[in-house]
GUROLO-176241 format. One record per residue (C-alpha): z, x, y; residue in three letters. Coordinates in steps of 0.1 Angstrom, whole numbers, padded with zeros to 4 digits, always signed. Layout:
BEGIN
ZXYala...
***
This chain:
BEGIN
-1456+0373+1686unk-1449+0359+1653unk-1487+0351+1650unk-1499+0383+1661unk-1478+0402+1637unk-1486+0374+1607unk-1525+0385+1616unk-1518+0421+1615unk-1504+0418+1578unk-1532+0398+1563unk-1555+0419+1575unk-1536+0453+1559unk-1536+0436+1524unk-1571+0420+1526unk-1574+0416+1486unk-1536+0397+1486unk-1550+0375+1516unk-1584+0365+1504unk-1567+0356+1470unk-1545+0330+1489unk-1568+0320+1514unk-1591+0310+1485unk-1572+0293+1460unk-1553+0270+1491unk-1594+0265+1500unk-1600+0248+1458unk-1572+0224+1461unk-1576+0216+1499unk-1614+0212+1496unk-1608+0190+1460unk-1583+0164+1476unk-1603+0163+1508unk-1636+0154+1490unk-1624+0130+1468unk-1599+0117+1499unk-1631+0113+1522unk-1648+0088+1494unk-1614+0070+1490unk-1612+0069+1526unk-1649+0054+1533unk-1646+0029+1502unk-1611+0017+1501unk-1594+0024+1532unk-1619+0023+1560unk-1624-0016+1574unk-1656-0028+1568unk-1678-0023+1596unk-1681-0057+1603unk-1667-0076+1631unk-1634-0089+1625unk-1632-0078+1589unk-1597-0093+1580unk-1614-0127+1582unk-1644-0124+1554unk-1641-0138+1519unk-1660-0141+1491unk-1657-0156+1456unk-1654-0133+1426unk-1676-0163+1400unk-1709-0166+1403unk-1719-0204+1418unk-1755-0223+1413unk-1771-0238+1440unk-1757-0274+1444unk-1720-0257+1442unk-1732-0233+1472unk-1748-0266+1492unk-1718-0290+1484unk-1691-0262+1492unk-1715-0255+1527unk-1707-0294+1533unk-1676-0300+1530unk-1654-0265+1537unk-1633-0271+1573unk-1616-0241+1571unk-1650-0219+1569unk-1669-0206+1606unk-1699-0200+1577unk-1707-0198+1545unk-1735-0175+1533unk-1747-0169+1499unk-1766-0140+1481unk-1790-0137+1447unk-1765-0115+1422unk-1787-0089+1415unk-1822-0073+1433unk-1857-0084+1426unk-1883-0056+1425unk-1913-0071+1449unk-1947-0049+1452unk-1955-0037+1489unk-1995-0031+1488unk-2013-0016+1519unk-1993+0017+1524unk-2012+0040+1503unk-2001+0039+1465unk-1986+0009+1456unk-1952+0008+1462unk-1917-0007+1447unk-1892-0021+1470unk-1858-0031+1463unk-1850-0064+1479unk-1820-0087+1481unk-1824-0124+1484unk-1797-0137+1512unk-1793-0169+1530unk-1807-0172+1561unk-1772-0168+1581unk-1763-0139+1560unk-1760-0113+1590unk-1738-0142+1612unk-1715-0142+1587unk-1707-0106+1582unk-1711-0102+1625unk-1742-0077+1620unk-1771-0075+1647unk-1800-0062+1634unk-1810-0031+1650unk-1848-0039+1660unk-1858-0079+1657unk-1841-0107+1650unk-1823-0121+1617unk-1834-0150+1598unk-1840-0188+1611unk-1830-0219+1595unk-1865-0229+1586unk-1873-0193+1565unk-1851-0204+1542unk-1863-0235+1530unk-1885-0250+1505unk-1924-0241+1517unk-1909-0224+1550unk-1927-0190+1562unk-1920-0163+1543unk-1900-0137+1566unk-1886-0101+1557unk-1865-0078+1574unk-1864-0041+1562unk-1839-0013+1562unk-1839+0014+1586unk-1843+0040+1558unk-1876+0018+1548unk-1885+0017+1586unk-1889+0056+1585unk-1900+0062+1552unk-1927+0036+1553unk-1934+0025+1584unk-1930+0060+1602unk-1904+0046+1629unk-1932+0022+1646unk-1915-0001+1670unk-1946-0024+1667unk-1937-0032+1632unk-1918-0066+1642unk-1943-0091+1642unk-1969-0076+1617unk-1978-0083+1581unk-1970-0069+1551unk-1983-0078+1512unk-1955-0080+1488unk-1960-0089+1453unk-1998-0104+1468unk-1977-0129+1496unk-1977-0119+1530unk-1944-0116+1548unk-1936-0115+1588unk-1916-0082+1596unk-1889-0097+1618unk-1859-0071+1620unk-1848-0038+1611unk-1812-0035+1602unk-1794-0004+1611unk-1794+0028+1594unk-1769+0031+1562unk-1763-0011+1562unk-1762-0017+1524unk-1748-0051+1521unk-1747-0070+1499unk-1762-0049+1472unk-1764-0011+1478unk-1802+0008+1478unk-1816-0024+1491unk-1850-0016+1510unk-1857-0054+1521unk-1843-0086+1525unk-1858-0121+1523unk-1846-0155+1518unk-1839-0176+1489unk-1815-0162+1472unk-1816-0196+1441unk-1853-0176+1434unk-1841-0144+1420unk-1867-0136+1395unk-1848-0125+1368unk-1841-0160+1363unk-1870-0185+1346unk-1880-0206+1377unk-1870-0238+1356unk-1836-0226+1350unk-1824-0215+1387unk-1812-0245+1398unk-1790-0247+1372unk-1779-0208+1369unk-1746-0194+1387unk-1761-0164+1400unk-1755-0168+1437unk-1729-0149+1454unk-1708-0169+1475unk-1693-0151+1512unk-1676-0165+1543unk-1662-0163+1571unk-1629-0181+1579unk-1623-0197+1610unk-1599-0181+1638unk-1567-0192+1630unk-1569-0202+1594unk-1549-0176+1567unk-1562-0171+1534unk-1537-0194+1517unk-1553-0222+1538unk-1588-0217+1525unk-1578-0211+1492unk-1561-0243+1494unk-1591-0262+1501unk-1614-0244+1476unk-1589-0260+1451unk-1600-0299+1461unk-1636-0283+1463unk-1635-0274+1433unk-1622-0303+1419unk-1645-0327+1433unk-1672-0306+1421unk-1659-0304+1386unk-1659-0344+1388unk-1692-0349+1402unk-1705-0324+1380unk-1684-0320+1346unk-1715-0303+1325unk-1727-0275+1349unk-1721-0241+1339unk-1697-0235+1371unk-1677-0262+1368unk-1656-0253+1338unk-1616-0264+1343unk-1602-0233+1328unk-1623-0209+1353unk-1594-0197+1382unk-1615-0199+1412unk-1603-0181+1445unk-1610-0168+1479unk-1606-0134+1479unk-1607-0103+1508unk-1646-0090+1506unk-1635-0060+1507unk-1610-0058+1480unk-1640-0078+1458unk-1666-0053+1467unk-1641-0021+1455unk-1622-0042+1424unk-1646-0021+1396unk-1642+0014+1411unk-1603+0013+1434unk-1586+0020+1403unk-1605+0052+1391unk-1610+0066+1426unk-1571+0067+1429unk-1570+0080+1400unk-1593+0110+1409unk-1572+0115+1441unk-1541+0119+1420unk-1558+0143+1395unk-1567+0165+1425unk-1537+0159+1441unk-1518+0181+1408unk-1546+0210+1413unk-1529+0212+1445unk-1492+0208+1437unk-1504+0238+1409unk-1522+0254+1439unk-1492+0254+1458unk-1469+0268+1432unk-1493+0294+1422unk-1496+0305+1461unk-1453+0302+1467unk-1453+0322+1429unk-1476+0352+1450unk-1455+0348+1481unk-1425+0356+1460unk-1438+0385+1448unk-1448+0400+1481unk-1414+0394+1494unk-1403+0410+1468unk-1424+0438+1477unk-1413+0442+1513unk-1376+0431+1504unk-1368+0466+1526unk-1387+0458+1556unk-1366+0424+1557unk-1329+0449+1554unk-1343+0464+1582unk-1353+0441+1600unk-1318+0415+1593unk-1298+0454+1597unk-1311+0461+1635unk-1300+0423+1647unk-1329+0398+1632unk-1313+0362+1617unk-1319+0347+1590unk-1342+0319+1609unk-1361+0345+1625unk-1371+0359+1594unk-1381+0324+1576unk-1396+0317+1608unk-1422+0349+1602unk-1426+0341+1570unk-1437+0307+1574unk-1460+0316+1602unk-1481+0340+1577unk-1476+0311+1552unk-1489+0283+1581unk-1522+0312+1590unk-1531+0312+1548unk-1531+0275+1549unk-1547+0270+1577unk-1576+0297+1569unk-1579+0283+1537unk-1580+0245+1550unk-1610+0254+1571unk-1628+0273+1542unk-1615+0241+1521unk-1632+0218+1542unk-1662+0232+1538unk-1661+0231+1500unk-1653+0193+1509unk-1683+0188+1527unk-1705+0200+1495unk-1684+0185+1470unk-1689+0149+1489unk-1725+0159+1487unk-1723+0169+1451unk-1702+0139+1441unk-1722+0111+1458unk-1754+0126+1438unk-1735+0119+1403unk-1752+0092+1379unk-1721+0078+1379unk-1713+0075+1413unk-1731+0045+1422unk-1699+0036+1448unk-1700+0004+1475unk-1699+0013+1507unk-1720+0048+1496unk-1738+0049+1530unk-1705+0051+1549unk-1695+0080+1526unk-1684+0112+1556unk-1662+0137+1570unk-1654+0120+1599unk-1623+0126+1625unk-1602+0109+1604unk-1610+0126+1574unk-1609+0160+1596unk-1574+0149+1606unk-1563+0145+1569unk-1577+0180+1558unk-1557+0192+1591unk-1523+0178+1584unk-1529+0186+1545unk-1536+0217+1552unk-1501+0220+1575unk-1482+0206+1548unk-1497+0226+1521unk-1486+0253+1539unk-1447+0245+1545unk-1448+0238+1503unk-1458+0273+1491unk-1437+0288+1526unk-1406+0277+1528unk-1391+0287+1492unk-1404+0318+1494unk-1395+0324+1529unk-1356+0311+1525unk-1355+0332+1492unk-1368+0364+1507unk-1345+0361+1537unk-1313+0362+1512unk-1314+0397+1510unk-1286+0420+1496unk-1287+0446+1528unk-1269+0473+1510unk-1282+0474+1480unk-1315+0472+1493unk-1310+0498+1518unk-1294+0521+1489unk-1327+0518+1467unk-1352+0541+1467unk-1379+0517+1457unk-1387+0478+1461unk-1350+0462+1450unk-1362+0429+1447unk-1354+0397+1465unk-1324+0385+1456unk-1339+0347+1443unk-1357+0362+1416unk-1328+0376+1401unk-1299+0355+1412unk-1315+0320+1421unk-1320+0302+1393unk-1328+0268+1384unk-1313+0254+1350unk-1315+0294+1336unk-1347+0298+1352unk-1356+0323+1377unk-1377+0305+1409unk-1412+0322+1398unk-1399+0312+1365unk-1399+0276+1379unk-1432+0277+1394unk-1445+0289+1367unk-1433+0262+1344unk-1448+0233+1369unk-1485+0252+1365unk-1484+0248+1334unk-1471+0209+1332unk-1492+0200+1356unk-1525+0216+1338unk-1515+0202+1301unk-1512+0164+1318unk-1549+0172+1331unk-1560+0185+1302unk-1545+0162+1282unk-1564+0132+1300unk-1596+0152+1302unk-1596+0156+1260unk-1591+0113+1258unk-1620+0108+1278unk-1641+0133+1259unk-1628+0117+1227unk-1638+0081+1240unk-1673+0091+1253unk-1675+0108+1216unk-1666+0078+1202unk-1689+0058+1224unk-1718+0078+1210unk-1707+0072+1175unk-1715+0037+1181unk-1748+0026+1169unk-1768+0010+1190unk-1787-0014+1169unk-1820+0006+1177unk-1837+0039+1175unk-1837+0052+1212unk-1857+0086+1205unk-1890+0090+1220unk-1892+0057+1239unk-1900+0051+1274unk-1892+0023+1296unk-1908+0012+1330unk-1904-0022+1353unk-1932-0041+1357unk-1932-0071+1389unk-1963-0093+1383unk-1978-0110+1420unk-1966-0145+1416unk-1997-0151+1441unk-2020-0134+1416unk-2004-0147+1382unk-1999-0176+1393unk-1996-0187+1355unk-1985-0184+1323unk-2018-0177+1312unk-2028-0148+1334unk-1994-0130+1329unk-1995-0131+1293unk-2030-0118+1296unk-2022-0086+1317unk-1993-0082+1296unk-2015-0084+1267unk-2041-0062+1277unk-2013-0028+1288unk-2001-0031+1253unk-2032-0029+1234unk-2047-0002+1257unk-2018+0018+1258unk-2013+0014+1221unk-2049+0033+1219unk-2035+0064+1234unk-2035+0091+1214unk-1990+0099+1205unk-1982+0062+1213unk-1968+0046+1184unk-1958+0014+1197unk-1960-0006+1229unk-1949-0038+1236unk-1935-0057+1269unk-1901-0075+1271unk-1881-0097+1296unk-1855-0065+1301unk-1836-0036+1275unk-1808-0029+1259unk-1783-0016+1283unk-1805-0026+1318unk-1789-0063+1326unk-1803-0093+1305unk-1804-0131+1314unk-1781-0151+1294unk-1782-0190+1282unk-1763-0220+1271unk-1777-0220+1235unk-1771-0248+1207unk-1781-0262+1173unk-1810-0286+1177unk-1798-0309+1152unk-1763-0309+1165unk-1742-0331+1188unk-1754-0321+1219unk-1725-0307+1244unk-1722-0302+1281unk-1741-0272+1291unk-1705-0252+1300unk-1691-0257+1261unk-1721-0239+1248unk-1720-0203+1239unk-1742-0182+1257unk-1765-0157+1243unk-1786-0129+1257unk-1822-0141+1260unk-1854-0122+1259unk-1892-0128+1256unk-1911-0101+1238unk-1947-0097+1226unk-1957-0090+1193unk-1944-0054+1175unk-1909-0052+1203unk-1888-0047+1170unk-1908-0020+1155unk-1913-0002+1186unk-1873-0004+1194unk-1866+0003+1155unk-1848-0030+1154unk-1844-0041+1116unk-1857-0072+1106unk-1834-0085+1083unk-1850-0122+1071unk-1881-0144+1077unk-1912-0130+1100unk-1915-0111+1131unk-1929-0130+1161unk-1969-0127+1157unk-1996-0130+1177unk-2000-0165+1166unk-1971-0179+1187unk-1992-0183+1216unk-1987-0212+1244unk-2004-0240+1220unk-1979-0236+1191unk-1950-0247+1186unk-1919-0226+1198unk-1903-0198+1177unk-1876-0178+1179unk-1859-0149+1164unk-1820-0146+1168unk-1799-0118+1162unk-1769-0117+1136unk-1743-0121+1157unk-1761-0159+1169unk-1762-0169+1131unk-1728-0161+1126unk-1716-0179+1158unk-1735-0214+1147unk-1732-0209+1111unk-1698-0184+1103unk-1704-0177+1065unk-1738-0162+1072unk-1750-0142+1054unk-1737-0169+1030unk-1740-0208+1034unk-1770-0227+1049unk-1798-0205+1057unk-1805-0207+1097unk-1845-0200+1092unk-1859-0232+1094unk-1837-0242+1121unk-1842-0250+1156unk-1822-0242+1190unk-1818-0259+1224unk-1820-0236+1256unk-1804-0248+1287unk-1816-0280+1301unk-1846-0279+1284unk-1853-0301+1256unk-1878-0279+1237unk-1866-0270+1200unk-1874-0234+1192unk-1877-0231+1153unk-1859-0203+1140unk-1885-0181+1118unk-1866-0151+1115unk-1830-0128+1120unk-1827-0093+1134unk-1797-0068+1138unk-1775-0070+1163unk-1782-0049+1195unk-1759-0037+1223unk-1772-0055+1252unk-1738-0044+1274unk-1735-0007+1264unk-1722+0009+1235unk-1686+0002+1246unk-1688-0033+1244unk-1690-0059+1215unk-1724-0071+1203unk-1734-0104+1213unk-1753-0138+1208unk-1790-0129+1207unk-1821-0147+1209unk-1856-0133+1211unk-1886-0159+1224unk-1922-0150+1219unk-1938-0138+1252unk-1968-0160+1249unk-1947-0190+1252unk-1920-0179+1276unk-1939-0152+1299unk-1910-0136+1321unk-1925-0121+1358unk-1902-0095+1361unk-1906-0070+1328unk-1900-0040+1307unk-1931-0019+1292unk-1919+0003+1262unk-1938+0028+1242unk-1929+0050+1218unk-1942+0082+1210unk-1949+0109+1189unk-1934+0134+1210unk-1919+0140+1248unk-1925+0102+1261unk-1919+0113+1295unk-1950+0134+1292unk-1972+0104+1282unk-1966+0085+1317unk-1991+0093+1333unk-2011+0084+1313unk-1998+0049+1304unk-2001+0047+1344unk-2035+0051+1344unk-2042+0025+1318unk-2018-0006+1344unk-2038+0007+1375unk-2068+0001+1354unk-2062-0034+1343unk-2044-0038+1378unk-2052-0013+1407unk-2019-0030+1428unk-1999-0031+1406unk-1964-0009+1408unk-1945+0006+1385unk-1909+0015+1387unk-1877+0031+1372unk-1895+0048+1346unk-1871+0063+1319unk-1868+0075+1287unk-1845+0051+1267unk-1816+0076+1263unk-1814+0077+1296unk-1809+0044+1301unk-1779+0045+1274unk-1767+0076+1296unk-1765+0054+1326unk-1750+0025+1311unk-1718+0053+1303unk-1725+0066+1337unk-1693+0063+1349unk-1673+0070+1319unk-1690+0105+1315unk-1686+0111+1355unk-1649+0107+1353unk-1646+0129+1320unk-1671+0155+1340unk-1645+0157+1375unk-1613+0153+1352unk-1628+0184+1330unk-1633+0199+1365unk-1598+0197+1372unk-1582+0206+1343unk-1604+0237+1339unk-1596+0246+1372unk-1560+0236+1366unk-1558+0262+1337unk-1578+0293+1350unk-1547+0291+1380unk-1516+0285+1354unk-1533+0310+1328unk-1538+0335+1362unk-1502+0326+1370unk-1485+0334+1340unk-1504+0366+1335unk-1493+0376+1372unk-1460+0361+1358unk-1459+0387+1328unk-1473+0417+1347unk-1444+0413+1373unk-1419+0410+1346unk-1428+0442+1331unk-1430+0460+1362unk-1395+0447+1373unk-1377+0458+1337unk-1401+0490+1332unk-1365+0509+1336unk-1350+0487+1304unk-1379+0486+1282unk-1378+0526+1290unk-1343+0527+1277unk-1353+0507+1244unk-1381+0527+1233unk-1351+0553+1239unk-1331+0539+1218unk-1354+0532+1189unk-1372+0499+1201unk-1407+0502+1184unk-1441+0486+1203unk-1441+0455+1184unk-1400+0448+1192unk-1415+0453+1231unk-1445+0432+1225unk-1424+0405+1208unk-1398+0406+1240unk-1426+0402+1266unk-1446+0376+1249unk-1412+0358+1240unk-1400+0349+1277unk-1441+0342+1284unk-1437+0319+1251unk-1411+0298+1263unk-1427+0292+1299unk-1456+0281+1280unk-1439+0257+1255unk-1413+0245+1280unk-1441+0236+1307unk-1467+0221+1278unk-1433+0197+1269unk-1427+0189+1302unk-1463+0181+1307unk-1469+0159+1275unk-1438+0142+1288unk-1453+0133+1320unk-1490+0131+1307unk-1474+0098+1283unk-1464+0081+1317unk-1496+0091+1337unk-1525+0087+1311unk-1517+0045+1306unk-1539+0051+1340unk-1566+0057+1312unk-1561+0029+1298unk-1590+0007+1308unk-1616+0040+1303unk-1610+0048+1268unk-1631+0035+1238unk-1613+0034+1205unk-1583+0061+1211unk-1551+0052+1225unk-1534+0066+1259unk-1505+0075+1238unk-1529+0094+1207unk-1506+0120+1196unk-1533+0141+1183unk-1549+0147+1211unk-1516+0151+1226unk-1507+0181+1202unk-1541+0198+1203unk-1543+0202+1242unk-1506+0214+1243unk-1513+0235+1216unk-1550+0244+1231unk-1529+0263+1262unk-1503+0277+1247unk-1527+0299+1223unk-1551+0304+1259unk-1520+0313+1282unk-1502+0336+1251unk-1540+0355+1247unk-1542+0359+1285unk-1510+0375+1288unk-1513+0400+1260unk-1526+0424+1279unk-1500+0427+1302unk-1474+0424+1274unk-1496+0449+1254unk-1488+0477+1288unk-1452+0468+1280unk-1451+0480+1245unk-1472+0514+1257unk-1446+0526+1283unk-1433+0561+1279unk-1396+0560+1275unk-1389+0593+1293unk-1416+0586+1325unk-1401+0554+1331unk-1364+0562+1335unk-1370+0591+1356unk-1394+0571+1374unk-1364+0545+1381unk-1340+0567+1391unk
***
């Protein structure tokens, strides 16, 4: 009955309902969106069998670590090992050439993690050694795209980068591990690409994953990875992963895969979790209101026998059918914002694929939804059944629930209360919202060593099989840059090992004519090979000696450029001191001295929120890299001049692929990706967060004025002019405002040290920023309850006393 008769009055105020039924659906729908990608990323299991018992190590290892730890762990079932980053391999044979994303695993990657490949087998033994047959299995998203879902695809041969591979399995749909948007997997993960062939064995780039064995606890393996360790760091006290002072430790793959993102997802769900405390007080703040409105009906009602408990007991029903209406509408608006927020630049999350409203997200919104309901029912419900029978039965008119004039809180009235908490709640959002926009401001400020306007930037991945040497790879390189340099609006082209912003290799670097130390006590510096004109085409000052020319071929001897940053880490009173032109440099293992000839400005390989570093520039001719980056500038839109700059590689190379095209802003874009994401859903909130408050405190305002119409009445009688009205309104509206906007920058300075690791030169605790969002509302939420004030001061004395008696 209770239900029926709940029904029957949301349908007679349809306006009152939809306005409830709504607002619960915005903060419903915002904590179950961002609650279904906390749930999929950090709280679901992985979908491996038997989880609990995978590790991996958080420090990249090099080959002869991976094979030595292989040997001698007894507390590991397995241990598997991945490349730390893609290669980009040419598939040829489908219609346009083609770039794939592949990930280079060991052979027992899929045993480890307890995944069967959907079609096929996984990888033997034998494919992942030295001259073994080259095998490839592909994702099921590749499978359809490609391949068009053809069963007979395990067997057959497909051309990648000019090598032909055996299709041997397709793994299941949305499996993403270990590196997310992968479209195939081989073996050999000591070849990744991006690494100079003479330097992998040597590098830590693999990724090291296992399996423990049943029985043995985390403590125990650790344990063990300690004498590992040590032993290796004997055997092998110059290698680049053996360095004493580097903790190494097994840790829970799944806590290693979510380490970068766990802390600003929670932090997400906590920001919507205040849009729906605020949604809540706003919805108990109109409940109380139409209580107020049928305080009679409630006399009534309590006079002719009803108790107390059957009263709360109706109320909270019509609160329970509000929730639940708008939790269903909610979830809908979850299911688009999932789809909206997985689409964000900045959203490049682990686990993506598993990213969905599943049952147990379903049950969530559910029990949310329940308990959003008892919050904004049951104050509202207990203070409307409080009612003052006779004086309520003696009025004429609505009387009033007796908790908005006699329940009070500290002085304050309970709408007074809500009120208060809308607008805390929306100054500690705003408050973080204006940081990050200061820090991605400030990021910008930032320069970034070159001029990114007008340039574009594309991947190139040369066939191994048809370069098969230096030669013929600086040739094709060669021949792109001076055809596309003949374009008409291109002005500059030149080819380089990666860009600023995109990943870059690094090196152990040191003075030629130095001591020479162990590999892991040099510094390490960003290394790049770049043809002829890279720095004028990336407006990257040359600051002493020459430019690389088109001299420094193979036959002569090796140059280099370095950056300032290098100069000052080998000689620290540059630009002062000995002059480091002249001088040579020692990469890696090698023993080839590269002659300094000249020094450049410093660049920010890492993004513009992170320190310049070490730089040295090689001459392409004498260190070709396979993977590279084409960039041309141009006299005007650069995106408009792809095309064309395609047609002149398909020329030179009808197979050959290009890939993530981009203009170079867009790269520096995506390198802030996630910092300008979180600033977008935080401004999101907060804006969302003030259109309630401001709405509530204008609802707060009208109500006041309508509840002392009477008394303002008698004022104006007495001589009370508008402004003396205006100023009494806007006075009690004031002090909500400034009391809530304290309260809020008093919780924001506890909350925002959550910040701390997004911001970029301004502190969590900035009181400017602090003082100019507080003060930001308090002008919004005064303006937006002028008008209501403004009615106030236009009353007529005479209408509204007779009106009131």
């Amino acid at each position: 009955m209770n239900f029926r008769y709940a029904l029957r009055q949301a349908i007679r105020r349809p306006a009152f309902s939809l306005a409830v039924i709504l607002t619960v659906a915005l903060g419903v729908g915002g904590v179950t969106a961002i609650f279904t990608i906390v749930h999929a990323v950090l709280l679901k299991p992985l979908a491996y069998r038997d989880p609990s018992r995978l590790v991996a190590l958080r420090h990249g290892a090099t080959p002869m670590r991976y094979e030595e730890f292989a040997a001698g762990a007894r507390t590991l079932d397995s241990l598997g090992a991945y490349a730390g980053g893609q290669d980009e391999l040419s598939l040829t044979g489908y219609g346009e050439p083609q770039v794939l994303k592949a990930a280079r695993v060991s052979a027992n990657w899929l045993g480890v993690v307890g995944v069967s490949p959907m079609l096929g087998r996984s990888f033997f033994d034998s494919e992942d050694r030295e001259g073994g047959p080259n095998a490839a299995m592909i994702s099921a998203e590749l499978w359809h795209r490609v391949f068009h879902d053809d069963r007979h695809i395990l067997g057959q041969t497909i051309a990648l980068d000019g090598s032909t591979y055996v299709v041997i399995g397709v793994l299941p749909p949305r499996f993403q591990f270990p590196i997310e948007k992968t479209d195939i997997w081989v073996t050999h993960p000591e070849q990744w690409l991006r690494i100079p062939r003479v330097m992998q064995r040597n590098s830590p780039t693999l990724n090291l994953f296992a399996r423990l064995k049943p029985g043995v606890d985390l403590a125990t393996a650790d344990a063990e990875l300690q004498v590992l360790q040590k032993n290796y760091i004997q055997a092998h006290p110059g290698m680049l992963d053996a360095k004493p002072d580097t903790p190494v430790h097994w840790e829970q793959m799944k806590d290693l895969l979510v380490s970068d993102i766990a802390g600003k997802l929670w932090m997400l769900l906590g920001a919507v979790t205040l849009v729906l405390l605020l949604v809540c007080s706003n919805v108990a703040s109109l409940l109380l209101v139409r209580a107020s409105a049928r305080s009679h009906e409630f006399a009534v009602r309590a006079a002719i026998g009803a108790s107390r408990a059957r009263i709360v007991a109706q109320l909270l029903t019509e609160s329970l059918l509000y929730s639940f209406v708008g939790g269903a509408l909610g979830l809908l608006l979850a299911w688009i914002g999932v789809a909206f927020l997985k689409q964000l630049p900045g959203m490049d999350l682990p686990r993506s694929g598993e990213i969905q409203i599943d049952f147990s997200v379903l049950g969530f919104a559910l029990f949310l939804s329940l308990v959003t309901g008892l919050i904004f029912g049951l104050m509202p419900s207990l203070s409307a059944s409080r009612t003052d029978l006779n004086r309520v039965l003696r009025a004429s008119g609505e009387a009033g629930i007796a908790s908005d004039g006699r329940r009070r809180f500290l002085r304050l009235s309970l709408r007074s209360v809500f009120v208060l908490s809308q607008v805390g709640i929306s100054v500690v959002l705003l408050i973080g919202t204006v940081l990050l926009i200061r820090s991605l401001a400030n990021v910008y400020r930032v320069d970034p060593g070159f001029e990114s306007a007008r340039v574009v930037t594309m991947s190139l991945a040369l066939s191994p099989q048809r370069y098969d040497t230096a030669a013929k790879q600086v040739s094709f390189y060669e021949e792109i840059v001076r055809r596309v340099q003949a374009l008409p609006g291109v002005q500059g082209a030149a080819v380089t090992r990666t860009v600023p912003m995109a990943g870059f290799a690094m090196s152990p670097i040191q003075v030629a004519e130095r001591e020479f130390l162990p590999l892991n006590q040099r510094p390490l510096a960003a290394l790049q090979s770049v043809t002829p004109g890279y720095l004028s085409t990336m407006s990257i000052p040359l600051l002493r000696g020459r430019d690389i020319g088109n001299h420094d071929r193979q036959d002569a001897p090796p140059i280099a450029l370095i950056s300032v940053a290098l100069a000052k880490q080998f000689w620290p009173q540059y630009p002062a001191g000995p002059d480091p032109i002249g001088q040579h440099l020692v990469l890696g293992t090698k023993q080839e001295r590269f002659e300094i000839v000249g020094i450049c400005g410093d660049v920010h390989q890492a993004g513009l929120d992170t320190d310049v570093g070490p730089e040295m520039y090689t001459a392409l001719a004498q260190q070709p890299p396979v993977p590279a980056t084409f960039v041309v500038r141009t006299a005007s839109d650069p995106l408009a001049m792809t095309g064309a700059i395609r047609a002149q590689i398909l020329q030179v190379d009808p197979d050959q692929a290009v890939s993530d095209v981009a203009t170079m802003g867009a790269v520096i874009d995506e390198s802030e990706g996630q910092l300008r994401t979180m600033m977008r859903l935080l401004a999101i909130f907060a804006c969302v967060a003030m259109v309630i408050a401001v709405v509530g405190l204008y609802g707060f305002t009208a109500y006041a004025v309508e509840q002392r119409e009477r008394e303002i009445g008698i004022r104006r009688a007495l001589g009370a002019n508008r402004v003396d009205v205006l100023a009494l309104i806007l006075r009690q509206t004031l002090f909500l405002t400034v009391a809530g906007s304290v309260a809020g920058v008093g919780a924001a300075m506890f909350l925002n040290r959550l910040l701390t690791d997004m911001l970029f030169e301004v502190k969590g605790t900035d009181v400017l920023t602090y003082v100019t969002a507080a003060l930001l509302f308090v002008t919004v939420a005064v303006v937006a309850s002028y008008g209501a004030a403004k009615r106030a001061a236009t009353i007529d004395p005479i209408i509204a006393i007779r009106s009131a008696n």
